[in-house]
PQR file of N, CA, C, O and H, with PARSE charges and radii, in Angstrom:
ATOM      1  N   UNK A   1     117.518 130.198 101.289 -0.4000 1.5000
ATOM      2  CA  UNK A   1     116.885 129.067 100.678 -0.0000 2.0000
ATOM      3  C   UNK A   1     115.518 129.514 100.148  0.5500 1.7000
ATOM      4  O   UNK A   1     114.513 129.865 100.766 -0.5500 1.4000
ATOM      5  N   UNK A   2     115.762 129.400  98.792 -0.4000 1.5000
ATOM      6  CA  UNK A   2     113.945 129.872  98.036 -0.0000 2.0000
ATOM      7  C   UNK A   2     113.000 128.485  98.161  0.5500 1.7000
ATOM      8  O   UNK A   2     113.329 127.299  98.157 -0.5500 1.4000
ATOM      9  H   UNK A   2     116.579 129.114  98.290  0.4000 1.0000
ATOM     10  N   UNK A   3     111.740 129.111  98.270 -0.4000 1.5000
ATOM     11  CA  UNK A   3     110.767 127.803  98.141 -0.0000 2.0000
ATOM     12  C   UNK A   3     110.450 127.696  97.147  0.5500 1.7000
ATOM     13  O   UNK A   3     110.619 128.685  96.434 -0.5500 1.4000
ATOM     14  H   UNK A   3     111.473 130.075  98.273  0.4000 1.0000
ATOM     15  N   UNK A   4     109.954 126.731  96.658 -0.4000 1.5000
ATOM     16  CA  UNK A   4     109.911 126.360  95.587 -0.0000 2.0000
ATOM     17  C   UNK A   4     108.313 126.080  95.135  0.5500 1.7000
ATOM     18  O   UNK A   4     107.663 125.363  95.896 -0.5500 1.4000
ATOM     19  H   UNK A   4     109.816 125.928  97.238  0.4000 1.0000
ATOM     20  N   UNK A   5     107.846 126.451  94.293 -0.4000 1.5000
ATOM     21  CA  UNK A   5     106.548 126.353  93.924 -0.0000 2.0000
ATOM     22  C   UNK A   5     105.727 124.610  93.926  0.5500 1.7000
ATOM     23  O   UNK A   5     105.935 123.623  93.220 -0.5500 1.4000
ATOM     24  H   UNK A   5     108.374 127.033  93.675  0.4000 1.0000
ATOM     25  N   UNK A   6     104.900 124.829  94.904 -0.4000 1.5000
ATOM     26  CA  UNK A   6     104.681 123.836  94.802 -0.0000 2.0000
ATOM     27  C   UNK A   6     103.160 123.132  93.704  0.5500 1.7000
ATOM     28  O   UNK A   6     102.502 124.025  93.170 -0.5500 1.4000
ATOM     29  H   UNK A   6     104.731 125.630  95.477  0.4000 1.0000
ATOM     30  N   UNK A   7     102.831 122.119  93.508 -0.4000 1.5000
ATOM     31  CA  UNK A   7     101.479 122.054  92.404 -0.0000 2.0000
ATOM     32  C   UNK A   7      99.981 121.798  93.639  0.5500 1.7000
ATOM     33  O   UNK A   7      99.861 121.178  94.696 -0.5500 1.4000
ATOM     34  H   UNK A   7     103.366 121.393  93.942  0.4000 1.0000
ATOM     35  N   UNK A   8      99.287 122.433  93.007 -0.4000 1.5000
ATOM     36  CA  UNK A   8      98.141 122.738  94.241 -0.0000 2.0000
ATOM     37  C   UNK A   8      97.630 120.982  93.754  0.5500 1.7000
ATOM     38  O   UNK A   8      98.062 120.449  92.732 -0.5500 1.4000
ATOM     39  H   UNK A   8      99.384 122.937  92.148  0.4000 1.0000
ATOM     40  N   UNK A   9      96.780 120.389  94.598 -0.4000 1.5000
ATOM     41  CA  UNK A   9      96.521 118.978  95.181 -0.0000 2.0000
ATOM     42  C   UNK A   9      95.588 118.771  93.541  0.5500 1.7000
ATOM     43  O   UNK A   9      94.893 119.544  92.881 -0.5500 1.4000
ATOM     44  H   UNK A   9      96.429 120.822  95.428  0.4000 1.0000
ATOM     45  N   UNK A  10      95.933 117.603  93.393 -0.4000 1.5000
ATOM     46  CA  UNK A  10      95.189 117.045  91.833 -0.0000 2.0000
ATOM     47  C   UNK A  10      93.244 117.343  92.317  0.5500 1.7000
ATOM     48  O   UNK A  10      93.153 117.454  93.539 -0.5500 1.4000
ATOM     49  H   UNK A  10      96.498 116.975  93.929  0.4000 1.0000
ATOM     50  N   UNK A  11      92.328 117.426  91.841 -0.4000 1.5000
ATOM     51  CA  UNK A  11      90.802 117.362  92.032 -0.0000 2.0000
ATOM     52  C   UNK A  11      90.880 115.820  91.274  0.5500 1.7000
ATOM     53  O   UNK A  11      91.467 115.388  90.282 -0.5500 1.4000
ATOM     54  H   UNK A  11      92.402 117.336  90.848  0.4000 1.0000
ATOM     55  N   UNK A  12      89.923 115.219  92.337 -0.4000 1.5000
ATOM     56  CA  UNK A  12      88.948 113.699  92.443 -0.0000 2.0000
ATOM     57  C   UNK A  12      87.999 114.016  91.137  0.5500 1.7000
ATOM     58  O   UNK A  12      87.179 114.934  91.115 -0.5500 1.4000
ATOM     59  H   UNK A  12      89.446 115.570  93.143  0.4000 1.0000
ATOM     60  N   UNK A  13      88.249 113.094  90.038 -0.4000 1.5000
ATOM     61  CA  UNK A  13      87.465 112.833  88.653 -0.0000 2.0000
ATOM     62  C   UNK A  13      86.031 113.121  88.819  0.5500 1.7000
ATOM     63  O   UNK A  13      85.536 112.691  89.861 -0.5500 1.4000
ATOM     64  H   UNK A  13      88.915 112.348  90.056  0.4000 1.0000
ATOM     65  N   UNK A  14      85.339 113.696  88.090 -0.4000 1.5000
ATOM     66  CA  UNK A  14      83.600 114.355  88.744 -0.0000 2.0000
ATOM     67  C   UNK A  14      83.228 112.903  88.465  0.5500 1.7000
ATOM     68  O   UNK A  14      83.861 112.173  87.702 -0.5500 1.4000
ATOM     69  H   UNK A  14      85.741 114.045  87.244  0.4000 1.0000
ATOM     70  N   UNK A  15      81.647 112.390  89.464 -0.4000 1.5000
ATOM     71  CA  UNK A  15      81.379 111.626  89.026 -0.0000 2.0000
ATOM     72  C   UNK A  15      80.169 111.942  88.106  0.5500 1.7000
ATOM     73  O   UNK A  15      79.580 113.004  87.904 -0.5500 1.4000
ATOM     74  H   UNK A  15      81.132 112.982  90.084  0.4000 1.0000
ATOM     75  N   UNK A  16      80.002 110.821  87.660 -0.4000 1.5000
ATOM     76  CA  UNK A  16      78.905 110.347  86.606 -0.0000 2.0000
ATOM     77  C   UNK A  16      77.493 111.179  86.565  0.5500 1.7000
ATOM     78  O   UNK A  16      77.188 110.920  87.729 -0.5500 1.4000
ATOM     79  H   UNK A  16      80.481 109.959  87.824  0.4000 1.0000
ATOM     80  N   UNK A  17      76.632 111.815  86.199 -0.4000 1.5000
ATOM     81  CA  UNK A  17      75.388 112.278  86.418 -0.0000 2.0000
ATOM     82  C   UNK A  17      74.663 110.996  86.767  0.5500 1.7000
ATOM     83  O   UNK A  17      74.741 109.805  86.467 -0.5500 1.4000
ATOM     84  H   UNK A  17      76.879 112.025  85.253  0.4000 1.0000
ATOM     85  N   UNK A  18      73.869 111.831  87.590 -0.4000 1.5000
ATOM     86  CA  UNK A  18      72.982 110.175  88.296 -0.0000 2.0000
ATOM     87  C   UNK A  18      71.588 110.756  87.409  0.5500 1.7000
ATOM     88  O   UNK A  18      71.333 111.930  87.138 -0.5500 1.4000
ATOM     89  H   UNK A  18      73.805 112.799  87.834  0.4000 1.0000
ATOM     90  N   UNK A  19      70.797 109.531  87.063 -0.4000 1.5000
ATOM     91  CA  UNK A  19      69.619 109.671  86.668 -0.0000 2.0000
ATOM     92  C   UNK A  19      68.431 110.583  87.308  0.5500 1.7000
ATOM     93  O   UNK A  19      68.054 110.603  88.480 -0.5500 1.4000
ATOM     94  H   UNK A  19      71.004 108.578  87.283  0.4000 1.0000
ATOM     95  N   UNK A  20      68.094 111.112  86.523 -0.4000 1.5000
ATOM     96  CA  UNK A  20      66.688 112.014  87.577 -0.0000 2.0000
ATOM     97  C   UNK A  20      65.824 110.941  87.957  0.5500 1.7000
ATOM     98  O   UNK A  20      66.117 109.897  87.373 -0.5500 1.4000
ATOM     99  H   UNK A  20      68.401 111.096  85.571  0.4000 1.0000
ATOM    100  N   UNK A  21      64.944 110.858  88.669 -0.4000 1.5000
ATOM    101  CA  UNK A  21      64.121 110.011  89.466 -0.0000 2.0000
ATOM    102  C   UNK A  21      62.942 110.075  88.562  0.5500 1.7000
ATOM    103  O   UNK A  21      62.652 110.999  87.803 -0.5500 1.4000
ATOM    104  H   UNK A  21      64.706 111.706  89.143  0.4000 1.0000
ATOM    105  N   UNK A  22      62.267 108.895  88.766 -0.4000 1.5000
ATOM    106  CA  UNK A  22      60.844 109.429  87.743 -0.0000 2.0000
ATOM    107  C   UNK A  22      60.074 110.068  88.025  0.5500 1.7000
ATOM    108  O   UNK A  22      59.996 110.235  89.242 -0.5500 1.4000
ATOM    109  H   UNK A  22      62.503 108.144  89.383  0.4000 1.0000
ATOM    110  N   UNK A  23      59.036 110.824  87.151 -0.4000 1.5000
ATOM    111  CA  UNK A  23      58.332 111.915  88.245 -0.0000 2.0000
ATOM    112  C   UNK A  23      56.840 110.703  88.482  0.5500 1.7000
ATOM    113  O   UNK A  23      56.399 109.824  87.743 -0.5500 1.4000
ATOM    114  H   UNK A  23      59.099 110.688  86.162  0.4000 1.0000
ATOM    115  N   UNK A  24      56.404 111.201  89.876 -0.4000 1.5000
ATOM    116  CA  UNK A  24      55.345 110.693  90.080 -0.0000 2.0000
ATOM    117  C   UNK A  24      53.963 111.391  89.505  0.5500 1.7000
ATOM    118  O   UNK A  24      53.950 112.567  89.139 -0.5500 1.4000
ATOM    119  H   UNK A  24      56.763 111.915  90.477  0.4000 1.0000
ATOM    120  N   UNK A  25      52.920 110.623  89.471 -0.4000 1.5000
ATOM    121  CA  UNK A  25      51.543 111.408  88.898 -0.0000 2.0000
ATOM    122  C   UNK A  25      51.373 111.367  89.956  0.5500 1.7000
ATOM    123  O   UNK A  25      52.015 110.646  90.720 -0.5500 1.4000
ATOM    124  H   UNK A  25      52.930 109.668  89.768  0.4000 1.0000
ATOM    125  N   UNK A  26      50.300 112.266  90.344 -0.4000 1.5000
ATOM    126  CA  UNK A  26      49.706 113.130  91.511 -0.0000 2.0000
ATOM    127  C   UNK A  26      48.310 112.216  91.800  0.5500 1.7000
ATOM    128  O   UNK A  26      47.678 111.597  90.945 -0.5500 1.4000
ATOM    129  H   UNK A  26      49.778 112.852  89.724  0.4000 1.0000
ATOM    130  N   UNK A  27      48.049 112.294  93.042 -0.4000 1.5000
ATOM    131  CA  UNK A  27      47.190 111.115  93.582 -0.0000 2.0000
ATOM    132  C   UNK A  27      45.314 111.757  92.694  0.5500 1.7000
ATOM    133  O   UNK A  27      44.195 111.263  92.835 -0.5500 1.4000
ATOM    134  H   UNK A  27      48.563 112.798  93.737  0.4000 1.0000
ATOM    135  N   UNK A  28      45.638 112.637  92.091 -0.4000 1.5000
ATOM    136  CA  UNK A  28      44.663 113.158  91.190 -0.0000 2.0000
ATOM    137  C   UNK A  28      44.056 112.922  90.100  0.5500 1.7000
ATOM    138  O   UNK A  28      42.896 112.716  89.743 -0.5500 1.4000
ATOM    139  H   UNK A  28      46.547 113.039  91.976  0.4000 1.0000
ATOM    140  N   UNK A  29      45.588 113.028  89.399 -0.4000 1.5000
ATOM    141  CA  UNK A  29      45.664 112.436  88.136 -0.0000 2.0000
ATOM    142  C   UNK A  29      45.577 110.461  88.101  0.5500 1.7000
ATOM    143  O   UNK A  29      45.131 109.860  87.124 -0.5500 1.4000
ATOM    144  H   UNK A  29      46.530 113.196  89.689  0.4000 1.0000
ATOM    145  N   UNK A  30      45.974 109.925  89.065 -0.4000 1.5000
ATOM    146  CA  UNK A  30      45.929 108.845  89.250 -0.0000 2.0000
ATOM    147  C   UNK A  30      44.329 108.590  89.328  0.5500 1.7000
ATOM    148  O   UNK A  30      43.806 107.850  88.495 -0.5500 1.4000
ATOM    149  H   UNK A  30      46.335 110.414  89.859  0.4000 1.0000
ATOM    150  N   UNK A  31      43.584 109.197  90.311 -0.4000 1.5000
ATOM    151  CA  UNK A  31      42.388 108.773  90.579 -0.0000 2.0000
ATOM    152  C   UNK A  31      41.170 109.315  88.892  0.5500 1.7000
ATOM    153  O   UNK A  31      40.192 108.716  88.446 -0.5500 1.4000
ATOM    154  H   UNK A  31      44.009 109.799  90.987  0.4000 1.0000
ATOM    155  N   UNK A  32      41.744 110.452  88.466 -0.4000 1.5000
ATOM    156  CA  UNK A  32      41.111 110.723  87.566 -0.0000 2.0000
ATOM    157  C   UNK A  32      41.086 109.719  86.094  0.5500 1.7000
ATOM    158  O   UNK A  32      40.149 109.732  85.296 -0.5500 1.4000
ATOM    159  H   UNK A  32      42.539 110.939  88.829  0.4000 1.0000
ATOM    160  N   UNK A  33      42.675 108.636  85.914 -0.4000 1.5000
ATOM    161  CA  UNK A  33      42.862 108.068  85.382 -0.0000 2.0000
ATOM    162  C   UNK A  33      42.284 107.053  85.492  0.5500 1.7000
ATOM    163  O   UNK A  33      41.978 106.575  84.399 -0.5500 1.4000
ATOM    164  H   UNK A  33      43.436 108.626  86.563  0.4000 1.0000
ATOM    165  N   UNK A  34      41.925 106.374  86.501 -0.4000 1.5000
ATOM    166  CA  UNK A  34      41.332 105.489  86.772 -0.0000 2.0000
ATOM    167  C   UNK A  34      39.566 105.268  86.154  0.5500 1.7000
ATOM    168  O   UNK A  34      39.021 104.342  85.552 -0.5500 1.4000
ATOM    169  H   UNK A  34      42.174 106.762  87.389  0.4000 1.0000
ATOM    170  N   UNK A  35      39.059 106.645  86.668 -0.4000 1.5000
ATOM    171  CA  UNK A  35      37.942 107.003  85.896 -0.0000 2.0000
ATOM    172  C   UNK A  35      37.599 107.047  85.107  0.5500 1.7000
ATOM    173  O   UNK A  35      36.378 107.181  85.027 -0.5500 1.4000
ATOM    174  H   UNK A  35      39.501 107.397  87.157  0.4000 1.0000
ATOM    175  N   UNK A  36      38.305 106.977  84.047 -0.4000 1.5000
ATOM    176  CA  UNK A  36      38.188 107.317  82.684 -0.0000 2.0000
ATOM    177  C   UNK A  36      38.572 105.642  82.018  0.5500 1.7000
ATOM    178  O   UNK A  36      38.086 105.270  80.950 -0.5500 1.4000
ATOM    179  H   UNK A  36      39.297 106.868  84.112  0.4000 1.0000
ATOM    180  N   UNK A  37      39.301 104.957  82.670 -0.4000 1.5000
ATOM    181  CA  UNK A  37      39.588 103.552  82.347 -0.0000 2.0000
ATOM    182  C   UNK A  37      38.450 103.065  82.045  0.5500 1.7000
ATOM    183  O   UNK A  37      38.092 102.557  80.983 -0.5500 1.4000
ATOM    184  H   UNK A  37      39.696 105.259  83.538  0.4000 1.0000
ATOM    185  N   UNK A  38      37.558 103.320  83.543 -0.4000 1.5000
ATOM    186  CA  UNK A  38      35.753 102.590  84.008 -0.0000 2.0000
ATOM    187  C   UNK A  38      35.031 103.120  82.706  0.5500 1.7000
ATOM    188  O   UNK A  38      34.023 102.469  82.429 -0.5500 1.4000
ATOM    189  H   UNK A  38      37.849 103.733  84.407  0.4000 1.0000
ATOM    190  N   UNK A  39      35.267 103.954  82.018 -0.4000 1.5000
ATOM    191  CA  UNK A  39      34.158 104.464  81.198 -0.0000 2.0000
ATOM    192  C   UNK A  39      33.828 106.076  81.589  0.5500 1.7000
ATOM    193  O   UNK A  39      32.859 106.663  81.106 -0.5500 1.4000
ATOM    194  H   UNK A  39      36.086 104.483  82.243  0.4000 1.0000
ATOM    195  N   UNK A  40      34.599 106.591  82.359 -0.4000 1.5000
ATOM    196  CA  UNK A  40      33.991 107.959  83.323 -0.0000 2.0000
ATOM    197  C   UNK A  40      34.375 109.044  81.896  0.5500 1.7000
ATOM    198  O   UNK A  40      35.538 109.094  81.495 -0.5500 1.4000
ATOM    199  H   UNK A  40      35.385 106.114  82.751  0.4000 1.0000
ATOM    200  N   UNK A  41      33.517 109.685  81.370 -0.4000 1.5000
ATOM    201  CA  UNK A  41      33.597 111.045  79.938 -0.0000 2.0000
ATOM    202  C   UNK A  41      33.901 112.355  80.660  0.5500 1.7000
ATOM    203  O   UNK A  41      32.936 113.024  81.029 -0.5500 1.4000
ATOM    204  H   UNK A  41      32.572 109.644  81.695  0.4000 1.0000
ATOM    205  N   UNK A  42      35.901 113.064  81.049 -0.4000 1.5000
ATOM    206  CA  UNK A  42      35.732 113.473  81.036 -0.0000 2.0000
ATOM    207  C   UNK A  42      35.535 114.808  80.599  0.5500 1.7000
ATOM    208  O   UNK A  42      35.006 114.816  79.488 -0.5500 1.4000
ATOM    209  H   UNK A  42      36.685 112.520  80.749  0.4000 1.0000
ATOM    210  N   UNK A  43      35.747 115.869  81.024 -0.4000 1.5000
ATOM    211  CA  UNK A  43      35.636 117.263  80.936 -0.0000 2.0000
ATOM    212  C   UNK A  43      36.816 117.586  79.953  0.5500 1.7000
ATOM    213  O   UNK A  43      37.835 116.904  79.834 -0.5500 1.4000
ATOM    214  H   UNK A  43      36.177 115.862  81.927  0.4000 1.0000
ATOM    215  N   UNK A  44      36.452 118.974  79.126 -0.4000 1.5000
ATOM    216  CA  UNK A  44      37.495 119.573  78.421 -0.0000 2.0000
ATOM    217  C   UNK A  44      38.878 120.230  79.567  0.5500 1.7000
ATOM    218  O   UNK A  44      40.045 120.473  79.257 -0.5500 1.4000
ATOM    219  H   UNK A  44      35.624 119.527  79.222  0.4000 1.0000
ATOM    220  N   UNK A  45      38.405 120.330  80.510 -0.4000 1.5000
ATOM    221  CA  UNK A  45      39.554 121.104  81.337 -0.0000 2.0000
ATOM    222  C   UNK A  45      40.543 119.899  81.831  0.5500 1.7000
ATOM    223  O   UNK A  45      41.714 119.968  82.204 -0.5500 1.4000
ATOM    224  H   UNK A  45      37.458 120.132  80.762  0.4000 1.0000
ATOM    225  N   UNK A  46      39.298 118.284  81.650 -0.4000 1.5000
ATOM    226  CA  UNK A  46      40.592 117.601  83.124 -0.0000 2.0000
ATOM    227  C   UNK A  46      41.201 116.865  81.676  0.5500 1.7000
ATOM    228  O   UNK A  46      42.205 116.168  81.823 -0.5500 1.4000
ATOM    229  H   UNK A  46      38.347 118.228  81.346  0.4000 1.0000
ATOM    230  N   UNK A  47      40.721 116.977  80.517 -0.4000 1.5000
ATOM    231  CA  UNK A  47      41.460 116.585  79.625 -0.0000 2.0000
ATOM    232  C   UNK A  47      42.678 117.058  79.093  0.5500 1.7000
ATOM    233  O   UNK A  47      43.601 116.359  78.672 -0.5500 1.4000
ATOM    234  H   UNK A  47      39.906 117.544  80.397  0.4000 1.0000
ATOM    235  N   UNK A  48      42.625 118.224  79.135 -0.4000 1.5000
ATOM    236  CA  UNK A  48      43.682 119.076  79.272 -0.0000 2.0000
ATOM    237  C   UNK A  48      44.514 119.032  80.375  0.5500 1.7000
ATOM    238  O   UNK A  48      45.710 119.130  80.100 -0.5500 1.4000
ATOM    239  H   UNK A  48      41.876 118.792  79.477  0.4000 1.0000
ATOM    240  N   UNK A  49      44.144 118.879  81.901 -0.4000 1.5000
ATOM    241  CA  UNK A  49      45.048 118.646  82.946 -0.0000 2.0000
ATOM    242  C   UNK A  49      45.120 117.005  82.494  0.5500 1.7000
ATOM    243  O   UNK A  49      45.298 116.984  83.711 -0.5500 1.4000
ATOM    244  H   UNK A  49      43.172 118.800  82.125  0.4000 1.0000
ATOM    245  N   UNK A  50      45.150 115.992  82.119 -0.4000 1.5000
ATOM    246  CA  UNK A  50      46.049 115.136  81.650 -0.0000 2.0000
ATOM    247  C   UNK A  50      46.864 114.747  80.682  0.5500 1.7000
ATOM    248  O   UNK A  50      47.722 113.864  80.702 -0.5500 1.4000
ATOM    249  H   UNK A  50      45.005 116.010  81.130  0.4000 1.0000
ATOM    250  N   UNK A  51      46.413 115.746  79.501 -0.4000 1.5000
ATOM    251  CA  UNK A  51      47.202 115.600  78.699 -0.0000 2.0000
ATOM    252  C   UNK A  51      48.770 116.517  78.937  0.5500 1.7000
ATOM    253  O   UNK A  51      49.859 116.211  78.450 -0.5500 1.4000
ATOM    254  H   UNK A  51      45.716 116.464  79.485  0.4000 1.0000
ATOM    255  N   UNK A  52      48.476 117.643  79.792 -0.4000 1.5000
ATOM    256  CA  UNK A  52      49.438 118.317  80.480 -0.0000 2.0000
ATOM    257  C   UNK A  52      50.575 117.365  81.184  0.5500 1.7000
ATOM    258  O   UNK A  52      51.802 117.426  81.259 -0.5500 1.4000
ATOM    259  H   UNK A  52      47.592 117.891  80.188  0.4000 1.0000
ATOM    260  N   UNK A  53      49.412 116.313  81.740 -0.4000 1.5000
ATOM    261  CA  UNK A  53      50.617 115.712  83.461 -0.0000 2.0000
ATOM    262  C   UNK A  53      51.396 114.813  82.411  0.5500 1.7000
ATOM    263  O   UNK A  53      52.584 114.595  82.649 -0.5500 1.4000
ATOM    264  H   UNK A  53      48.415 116.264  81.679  0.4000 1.0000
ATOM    265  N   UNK A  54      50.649 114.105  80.914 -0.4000 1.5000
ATOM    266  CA  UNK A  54      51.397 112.916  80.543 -0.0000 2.0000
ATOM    267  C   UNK A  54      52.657 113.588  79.641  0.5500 1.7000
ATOM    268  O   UNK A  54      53.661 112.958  79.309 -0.5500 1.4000
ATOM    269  H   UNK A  54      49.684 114.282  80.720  0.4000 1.0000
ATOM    270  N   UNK A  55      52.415 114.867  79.347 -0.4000 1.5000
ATOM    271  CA  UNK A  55      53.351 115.432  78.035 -0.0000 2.0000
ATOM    272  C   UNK A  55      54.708 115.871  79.389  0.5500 1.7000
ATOM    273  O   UNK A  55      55.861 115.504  79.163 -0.5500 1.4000
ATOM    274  H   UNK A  55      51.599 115.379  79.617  0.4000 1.0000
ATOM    275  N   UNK A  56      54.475 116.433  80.342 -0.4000 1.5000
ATOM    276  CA  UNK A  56      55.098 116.237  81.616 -0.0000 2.0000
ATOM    277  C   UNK A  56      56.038 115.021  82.231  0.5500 1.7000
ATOM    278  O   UNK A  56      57.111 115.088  82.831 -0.5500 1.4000
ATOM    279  H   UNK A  56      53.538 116.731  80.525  0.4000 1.0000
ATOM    280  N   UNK A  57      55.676 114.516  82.063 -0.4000 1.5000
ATOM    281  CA  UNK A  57      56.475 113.112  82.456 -0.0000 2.0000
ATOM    282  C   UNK A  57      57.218 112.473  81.242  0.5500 1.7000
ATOM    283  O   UNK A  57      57.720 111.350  81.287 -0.5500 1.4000
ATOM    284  H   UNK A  57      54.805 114.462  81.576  0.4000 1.0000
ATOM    285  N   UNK A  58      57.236 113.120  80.381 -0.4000 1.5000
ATOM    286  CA  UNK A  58      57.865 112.537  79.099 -0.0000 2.0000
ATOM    287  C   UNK A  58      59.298 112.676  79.350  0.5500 1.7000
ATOM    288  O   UNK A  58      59.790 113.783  79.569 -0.5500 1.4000
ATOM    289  H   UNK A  58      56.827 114.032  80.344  0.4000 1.0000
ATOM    290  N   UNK A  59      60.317 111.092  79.320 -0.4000 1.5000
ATOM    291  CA  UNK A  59      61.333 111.917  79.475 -0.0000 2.0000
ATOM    292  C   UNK A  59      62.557 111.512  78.570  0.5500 1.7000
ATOM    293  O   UNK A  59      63.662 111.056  78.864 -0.5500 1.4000
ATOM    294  H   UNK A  59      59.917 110.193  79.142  0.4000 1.0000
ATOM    295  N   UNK A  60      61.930 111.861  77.277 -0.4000 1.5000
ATOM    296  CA  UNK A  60      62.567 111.508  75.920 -0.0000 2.0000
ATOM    297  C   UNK A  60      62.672 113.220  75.437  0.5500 1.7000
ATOM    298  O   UNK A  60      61.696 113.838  75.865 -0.5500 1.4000
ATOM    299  H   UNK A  60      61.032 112.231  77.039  0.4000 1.0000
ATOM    300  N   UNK A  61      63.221 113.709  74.991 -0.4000 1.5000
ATOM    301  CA  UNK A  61      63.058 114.789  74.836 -0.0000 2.0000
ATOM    302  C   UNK A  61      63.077 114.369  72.975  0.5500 1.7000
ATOM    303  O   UNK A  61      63.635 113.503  72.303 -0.5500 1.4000
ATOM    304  H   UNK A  61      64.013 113.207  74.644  0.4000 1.0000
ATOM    305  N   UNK A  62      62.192 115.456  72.699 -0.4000 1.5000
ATOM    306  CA  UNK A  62      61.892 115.337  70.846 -0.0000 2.0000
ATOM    307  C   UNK A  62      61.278 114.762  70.977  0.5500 1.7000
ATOM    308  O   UNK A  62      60.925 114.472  72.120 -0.5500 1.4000
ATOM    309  H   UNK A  62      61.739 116.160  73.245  0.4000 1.0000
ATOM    310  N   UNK A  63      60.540 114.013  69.492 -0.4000 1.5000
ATOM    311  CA  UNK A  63      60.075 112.578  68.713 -0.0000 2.0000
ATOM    312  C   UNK A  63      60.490 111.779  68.564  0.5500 1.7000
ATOM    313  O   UNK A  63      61.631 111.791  68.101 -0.5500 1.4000
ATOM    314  H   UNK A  63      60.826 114.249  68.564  0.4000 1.0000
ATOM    315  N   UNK A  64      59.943 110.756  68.811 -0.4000 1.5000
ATOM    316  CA  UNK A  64      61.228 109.287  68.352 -0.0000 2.0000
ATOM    317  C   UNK A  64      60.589 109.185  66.308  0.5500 1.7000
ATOM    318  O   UNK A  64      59.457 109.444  65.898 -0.5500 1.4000
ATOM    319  H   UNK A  64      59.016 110.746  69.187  0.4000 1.0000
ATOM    320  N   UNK A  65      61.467 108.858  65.708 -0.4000 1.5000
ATOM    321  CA  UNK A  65      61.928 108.717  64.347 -0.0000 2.0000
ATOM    322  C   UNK A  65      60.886 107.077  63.839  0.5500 1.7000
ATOM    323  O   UNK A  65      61.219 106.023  64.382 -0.5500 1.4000
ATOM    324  H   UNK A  65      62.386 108.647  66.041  0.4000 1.0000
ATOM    325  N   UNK A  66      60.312 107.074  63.341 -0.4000 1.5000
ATOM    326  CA  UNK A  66      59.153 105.339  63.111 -0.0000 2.0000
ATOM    327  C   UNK A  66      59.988 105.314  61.746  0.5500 1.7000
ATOM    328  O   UNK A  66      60.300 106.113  60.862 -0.5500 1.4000
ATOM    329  H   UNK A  66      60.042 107.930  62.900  0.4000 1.0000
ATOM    330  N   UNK A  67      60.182 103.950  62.057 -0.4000 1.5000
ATOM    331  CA  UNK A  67      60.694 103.511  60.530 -0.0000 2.0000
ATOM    332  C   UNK A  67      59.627 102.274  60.429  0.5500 1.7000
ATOM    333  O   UNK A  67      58.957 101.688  61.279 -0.5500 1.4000
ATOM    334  H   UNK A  67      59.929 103.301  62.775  0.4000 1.0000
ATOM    335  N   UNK A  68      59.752 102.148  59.138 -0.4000 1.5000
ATOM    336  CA  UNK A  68      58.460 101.015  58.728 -0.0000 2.0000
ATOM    337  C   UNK A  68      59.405 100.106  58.280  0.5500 1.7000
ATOM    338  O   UNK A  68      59.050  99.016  57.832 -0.5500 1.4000
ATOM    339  H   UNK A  68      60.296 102.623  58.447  0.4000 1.0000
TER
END
C-alpha cells in the first residue's frame, strides 16, 4: 500500500498592517516649545533641533499637492 502525498496544512491569511503609533516629542522639545509660544527668541542650534523633531514626526511622506 503506497502513501499518498498528502497537501501540507493551508497558512492563516496575513493580517492587516497595524498603524505605527505616533511618535511622541520629547519632554524637551515640548518644554522648549512652550517657550517660544511665551515669546522666548530661540537659538540657531535649538532651532534647528526643532525643526529636526517636527520634519521627524511627519508622517505623510512627500508634499501634499495645493490646488487653488
Amino acid at each position: 500500500m503506497a502513501k499518498t502525498p498528502s497537501k501540507p496544512p493551508a497558512r492563516p491569511a496575513p493580517k492587516p498592517a497595524a498603524k505605527p503609533a505616533p511618535r511622541q516629542t520629547s519632554p524637551k522639545m515640548s518644554t522648549l516649545g512652550a517657550k517660544v509660544m511665551n515669546g522666548y527668541k530661540p537659538t540657531r542650534a535649538e532651532q534647528v533641533s526643532m525643526a529636526a523633531s517636527l520634519v521627524s514626526q511627519d508622517q505623510t511622506k512627500g508634499q501634499n499637492s495645493r490646488t487653488k
